[in-house]
C-alpha positions as CSV (number, residue, x, y, z in Angstrom):
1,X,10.5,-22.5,-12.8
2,X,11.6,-18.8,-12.9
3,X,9.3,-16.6,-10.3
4,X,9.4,-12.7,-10.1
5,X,11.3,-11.6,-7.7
6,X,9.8,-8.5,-5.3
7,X,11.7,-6.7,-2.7
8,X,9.8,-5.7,0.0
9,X,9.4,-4.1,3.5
10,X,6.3,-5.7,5.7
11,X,5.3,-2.6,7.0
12,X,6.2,-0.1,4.1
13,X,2.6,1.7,2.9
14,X,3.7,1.0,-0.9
15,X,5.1,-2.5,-0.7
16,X,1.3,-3.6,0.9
17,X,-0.5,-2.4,-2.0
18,X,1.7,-4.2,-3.9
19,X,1.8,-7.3,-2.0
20,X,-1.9,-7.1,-2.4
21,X,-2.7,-7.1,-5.7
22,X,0.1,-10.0,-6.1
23,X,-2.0,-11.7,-3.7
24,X,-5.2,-11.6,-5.5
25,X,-4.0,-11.8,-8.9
26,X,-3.0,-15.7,-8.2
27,X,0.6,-14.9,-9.2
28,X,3.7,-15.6,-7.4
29,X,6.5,-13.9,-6.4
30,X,10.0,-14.8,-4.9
31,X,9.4,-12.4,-1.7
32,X,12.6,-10.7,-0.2
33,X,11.7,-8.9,3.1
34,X,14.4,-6.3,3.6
35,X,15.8,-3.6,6.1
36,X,15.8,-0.2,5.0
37,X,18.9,0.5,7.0
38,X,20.8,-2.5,5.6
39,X,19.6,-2.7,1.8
40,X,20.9,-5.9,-0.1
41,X,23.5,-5.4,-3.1
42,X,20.9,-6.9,-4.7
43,X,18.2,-4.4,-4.5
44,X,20.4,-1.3,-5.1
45,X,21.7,-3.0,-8.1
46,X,18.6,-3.7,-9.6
47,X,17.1,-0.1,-9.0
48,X,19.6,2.5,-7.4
49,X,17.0,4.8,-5.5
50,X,16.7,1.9,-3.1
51,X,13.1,2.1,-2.0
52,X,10.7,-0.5,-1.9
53,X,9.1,-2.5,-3.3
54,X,11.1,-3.7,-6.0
55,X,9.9,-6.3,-8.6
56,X,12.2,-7.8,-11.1
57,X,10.2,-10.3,-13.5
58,X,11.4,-13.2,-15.3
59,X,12.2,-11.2,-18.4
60,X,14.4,-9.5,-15.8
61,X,12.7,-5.7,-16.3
62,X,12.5,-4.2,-13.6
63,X,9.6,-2.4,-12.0
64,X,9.9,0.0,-9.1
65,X,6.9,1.7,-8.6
66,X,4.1,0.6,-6.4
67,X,1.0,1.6,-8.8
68,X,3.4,0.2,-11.8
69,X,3.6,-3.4,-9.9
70,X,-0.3,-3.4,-8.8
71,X,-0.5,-3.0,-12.5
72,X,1.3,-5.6,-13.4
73,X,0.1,-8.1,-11.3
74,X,-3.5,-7.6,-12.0
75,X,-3.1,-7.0,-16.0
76,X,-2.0,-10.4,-16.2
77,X,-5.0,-12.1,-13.8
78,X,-7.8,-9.9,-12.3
79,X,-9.9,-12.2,-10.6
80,X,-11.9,-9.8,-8.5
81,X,-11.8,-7.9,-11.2
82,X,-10.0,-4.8,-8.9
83,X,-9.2,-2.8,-12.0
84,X,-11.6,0.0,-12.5
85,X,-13.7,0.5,-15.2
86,X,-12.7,2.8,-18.3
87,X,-15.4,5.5,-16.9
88,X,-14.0,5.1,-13.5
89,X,-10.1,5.5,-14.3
90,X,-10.5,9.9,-14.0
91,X,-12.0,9.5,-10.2
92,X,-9.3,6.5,-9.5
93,X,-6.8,8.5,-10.3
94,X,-7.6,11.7,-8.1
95,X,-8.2,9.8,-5.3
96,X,-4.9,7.9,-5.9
97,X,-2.7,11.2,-6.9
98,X,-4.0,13.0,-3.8
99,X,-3.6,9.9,-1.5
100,X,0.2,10.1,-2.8
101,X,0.4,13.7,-2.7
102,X,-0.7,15.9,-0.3
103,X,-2.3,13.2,2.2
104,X,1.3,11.4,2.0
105,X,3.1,14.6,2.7
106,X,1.4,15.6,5.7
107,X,1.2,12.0,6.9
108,X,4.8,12.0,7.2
109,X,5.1,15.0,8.9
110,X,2.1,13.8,11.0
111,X,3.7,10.9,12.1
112,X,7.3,12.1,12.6
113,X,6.0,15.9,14.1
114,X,8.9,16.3,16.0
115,X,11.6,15.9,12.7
116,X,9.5,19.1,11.3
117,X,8.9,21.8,13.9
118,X,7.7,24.0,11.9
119,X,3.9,23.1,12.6
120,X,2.3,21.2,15.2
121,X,1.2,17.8,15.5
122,X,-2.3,19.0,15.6
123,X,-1.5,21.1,12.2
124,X,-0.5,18.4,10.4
125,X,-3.1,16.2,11.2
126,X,-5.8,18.9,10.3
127,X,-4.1,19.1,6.7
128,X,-4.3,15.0,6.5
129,X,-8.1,15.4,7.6
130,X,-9.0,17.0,4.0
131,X,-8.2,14.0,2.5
132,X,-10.1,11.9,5.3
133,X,-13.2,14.5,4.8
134,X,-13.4,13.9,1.6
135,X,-13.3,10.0,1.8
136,X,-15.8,9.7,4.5
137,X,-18.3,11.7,2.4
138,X,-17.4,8.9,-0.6
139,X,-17.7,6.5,2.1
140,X,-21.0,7.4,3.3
141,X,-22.7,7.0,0.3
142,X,-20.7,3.9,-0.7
143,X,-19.2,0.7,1.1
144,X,-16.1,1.0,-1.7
145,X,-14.7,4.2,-2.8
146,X,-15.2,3.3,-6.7
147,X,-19.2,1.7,-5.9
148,X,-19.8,-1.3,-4.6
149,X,-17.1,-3.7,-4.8
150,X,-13.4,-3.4,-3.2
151,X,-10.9,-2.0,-6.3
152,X,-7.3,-1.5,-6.6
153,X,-8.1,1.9,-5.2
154,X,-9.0,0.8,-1.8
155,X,-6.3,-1.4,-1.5
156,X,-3.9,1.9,-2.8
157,X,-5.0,3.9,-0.3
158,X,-6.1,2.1,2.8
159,X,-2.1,1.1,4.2
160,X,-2.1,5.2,4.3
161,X,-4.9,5.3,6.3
162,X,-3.4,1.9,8.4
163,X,-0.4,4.6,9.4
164,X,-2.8,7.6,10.3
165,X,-4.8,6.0,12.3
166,X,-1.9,4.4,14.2
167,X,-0.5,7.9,14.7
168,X,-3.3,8.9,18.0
169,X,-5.0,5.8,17.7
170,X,-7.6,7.2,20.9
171,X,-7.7,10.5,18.7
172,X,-9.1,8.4,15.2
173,X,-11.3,6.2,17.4
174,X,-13.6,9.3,18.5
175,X,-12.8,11.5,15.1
176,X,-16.1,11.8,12.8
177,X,-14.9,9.3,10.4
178,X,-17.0,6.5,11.1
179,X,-17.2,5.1,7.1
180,X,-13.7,5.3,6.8
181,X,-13.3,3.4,10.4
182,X,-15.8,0.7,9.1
183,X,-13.5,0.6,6.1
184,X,-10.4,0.3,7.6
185,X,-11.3,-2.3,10.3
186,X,-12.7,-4.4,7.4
187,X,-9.8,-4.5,5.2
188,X,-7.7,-4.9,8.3
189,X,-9.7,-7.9,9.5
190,X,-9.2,-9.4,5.5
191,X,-7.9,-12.5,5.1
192,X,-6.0,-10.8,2.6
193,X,-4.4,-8.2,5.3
194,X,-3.6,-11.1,7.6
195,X,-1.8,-12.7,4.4
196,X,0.3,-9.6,3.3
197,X,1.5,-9.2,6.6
198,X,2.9,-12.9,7.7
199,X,6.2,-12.4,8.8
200,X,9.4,-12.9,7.1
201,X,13.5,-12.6,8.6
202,X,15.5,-10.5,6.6
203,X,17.1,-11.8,3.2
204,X,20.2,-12.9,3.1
205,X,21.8,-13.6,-0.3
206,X,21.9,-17.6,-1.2
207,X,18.4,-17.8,0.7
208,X,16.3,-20.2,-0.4
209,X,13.3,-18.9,-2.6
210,X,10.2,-18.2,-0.5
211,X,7.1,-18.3,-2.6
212,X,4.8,-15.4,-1.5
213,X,1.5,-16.1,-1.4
214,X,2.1,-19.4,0.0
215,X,0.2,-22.0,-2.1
């Protein structure tokens, strides 16, 4: 049998969400854990920009785009039905294009303060908390940001939220957030968290195919 095969990075933001949805679709993938300082032949050949994730199907297209993979996945089995609703697509998509906007911009310089001078930590952070403002007030009236069941659009955003908290860990712990705390420490409590993130060495070419999820 001929299985997908998706390049990833464990702790890559994008590669989680579509880990994810690969996960609870029922699929499986050929999973090819890679370093981002040492990318395969492999990879760069099938898409030249080089990020991650990767996902080259059996009909050998070749998909490079995080949303484009959760997509994929779950068009073909949506079990949990995580796709949202036709009235719910509008609001998916803000969240999910201001998530990888603006909130992703500022993460980075968040994280990595030092690499961009030009404001402070503290500045950065303050432009991330507009996004986290405006999901705690979704979160307060709602356990899921789309209602009341988990969606594609958690699982897009939360691995952002995975790296800002992680950035002052003491500082998020006290910070009026306490929805999007409760939200975070479920997801990261998941089954499904703890089976996105098993471990995997490096890929070598000639490997052996390792099935991801594990059956």
């Amino acid at each position: 049998m001929t299985y997908p095969i998706l390049y990833s990075f464990r702790r890559c933001p994008y590669a989680m969400r579509a880990r994810s949805a690969i996960a609870i679709s029922g699929l499986q993938v050929d999973l090819r854990e890679v370093a981002l300082k040492d990318k395969p032949a492999a990879l760069l050949t099938a898409s030249p920009k080089g990020t991650v994730p990767v996902l080259i199907t059996p009909n050998h297209d070749i998909i490079d785009e995080s949303l484009d993979i959760m997509s994929w996945a779950l068009s073909q089995s949506d079990p949990q039905h995580w796709l949202p609703l036709q009235e719910q697509q509008a609001a998916a998509k803000r969240l999910i294009d201001r998530n990888d906007g603006d909130f992703k911009y500022y993460l980075d310089r968040y994280k990595y303060a030092d690499r961009y001078p030009e404001q402070s930590e503290r500045d950065y952070r303050e432009q991330g908390e507009k996004t986290l403002l405006e999901l705690e007030h979704i979160l307060q009236q709602q356990p899921y940001l789309l209602g009341n069941r988990l969606s594609s659009v958690d699982i897009a955003i939360l691995p952002f939220i995975r790296q800002f908290a992680s950035v002052d860990k003491a500082w998020f712990e006290q910070a009026p957030y306490p929805s999007i705390r409760a939200w975070l420490t479920q997801f990261l409590n998941s089954t499904l968290f703890q089976q996105i993130m098993v471990k995997r060495p490096t890929w070598q070419e000639n490997d052996a195919v390792y099935l991801f999820p594990n059956a």
